[in-house]
C-alpha positions in Angstrom: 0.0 0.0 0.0 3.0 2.5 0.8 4.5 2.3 -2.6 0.9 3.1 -4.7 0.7 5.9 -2.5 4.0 7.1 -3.6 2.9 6.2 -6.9 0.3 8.4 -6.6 2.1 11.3 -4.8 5.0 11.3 -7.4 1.6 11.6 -9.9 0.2 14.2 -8.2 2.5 16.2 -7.2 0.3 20.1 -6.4 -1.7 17.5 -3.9 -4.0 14.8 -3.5 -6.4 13.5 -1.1 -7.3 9.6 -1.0 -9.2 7.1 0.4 -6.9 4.2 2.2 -9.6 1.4 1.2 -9.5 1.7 -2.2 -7.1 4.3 -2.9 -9.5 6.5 -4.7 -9.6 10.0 -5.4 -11.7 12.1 -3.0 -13.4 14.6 -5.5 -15.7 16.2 -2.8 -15.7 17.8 0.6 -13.4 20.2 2.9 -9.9 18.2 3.8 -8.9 18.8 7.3 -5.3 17.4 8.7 -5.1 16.1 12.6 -2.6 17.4 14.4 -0.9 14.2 15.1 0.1 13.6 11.6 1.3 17.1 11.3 4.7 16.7 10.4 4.9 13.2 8.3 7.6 13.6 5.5 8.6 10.8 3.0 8.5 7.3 3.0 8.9 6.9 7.1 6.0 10.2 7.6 3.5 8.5 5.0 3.7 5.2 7.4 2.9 7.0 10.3 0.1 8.9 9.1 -1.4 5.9 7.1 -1.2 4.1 10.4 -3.0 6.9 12.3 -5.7 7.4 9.6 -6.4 3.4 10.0 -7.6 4.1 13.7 -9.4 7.5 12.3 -11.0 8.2 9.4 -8.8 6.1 6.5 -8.0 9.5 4.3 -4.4 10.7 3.7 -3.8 13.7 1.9 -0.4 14.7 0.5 1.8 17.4 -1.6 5.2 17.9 -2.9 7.0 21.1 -1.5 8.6 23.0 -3.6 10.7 24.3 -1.1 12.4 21.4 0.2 11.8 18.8 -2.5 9.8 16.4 -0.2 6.2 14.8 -0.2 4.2 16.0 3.3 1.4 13.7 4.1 -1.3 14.0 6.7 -3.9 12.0 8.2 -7.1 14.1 7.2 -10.6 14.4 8.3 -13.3 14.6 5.3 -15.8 17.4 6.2 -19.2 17.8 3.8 -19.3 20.6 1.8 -21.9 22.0 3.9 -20.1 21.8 6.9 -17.6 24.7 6.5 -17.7 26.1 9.7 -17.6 22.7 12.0 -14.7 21.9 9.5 -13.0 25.3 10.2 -13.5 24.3 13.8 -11.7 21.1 13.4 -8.9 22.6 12.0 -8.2 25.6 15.0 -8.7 22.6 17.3 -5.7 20.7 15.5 -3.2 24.0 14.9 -4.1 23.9 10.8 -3.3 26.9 9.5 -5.7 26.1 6.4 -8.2 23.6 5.0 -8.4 22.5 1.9 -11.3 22.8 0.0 -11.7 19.9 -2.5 -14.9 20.3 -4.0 -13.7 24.2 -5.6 -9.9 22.9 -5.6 -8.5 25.8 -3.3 -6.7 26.3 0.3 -8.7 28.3 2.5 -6.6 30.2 5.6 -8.0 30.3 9.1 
């Protein structure tokens, strides 16, 4: 399962969010990461945060950055569109400084 992911990081590399059962796109919703998976980087970071989302809510999200070259990958809650505010909520509640909205394809800053 780690190596698709990294397949599918090293395909995706402005950011993706995925489901861990079937490794499926999420195409909807407001992407929230939990504080414990805050700092997962490469290989070793994606493990830990796949092993966290297995006990939570089985949705990794990931991105290259540009800045240092390496994939960041969180554990992430999956908030309905709907639920902007409760998912703005989530995300003071785990030090986020954004969310990401999935559903218009843009970060939104708390």
């Amino acid at each position: 399962m780690i190596d698709l992911i990294l397949k599918i990081a090293s395909e995706n590399p402005d950011g993706f969010t995925i489901r861990l059962e079937d490794l499926k796109h999420v195409t909807r919703g407001i992407s929230v990461g939990y504080i414990e998976t805050q700092n997962c980087f490469g290989r070793e970071g994606l493990i830990e945060a796949v092993n966290f989302s297995k006990q939570h809510e089985n949705f990794i999200g990931g991105w290259l950055d540009n800045k240092d070259g390496g994939f960041y990958f969180d554990a992430v809650k999956i908030f309905p569109d709907h639920m902007m505010k409760e998912a703005m909520e989530f995300a003071a509640e785990n030090k986020q400084i954004a969310v990401f909205d999935i559903t218009n394809g843009q970060e939104i800053r708390l």
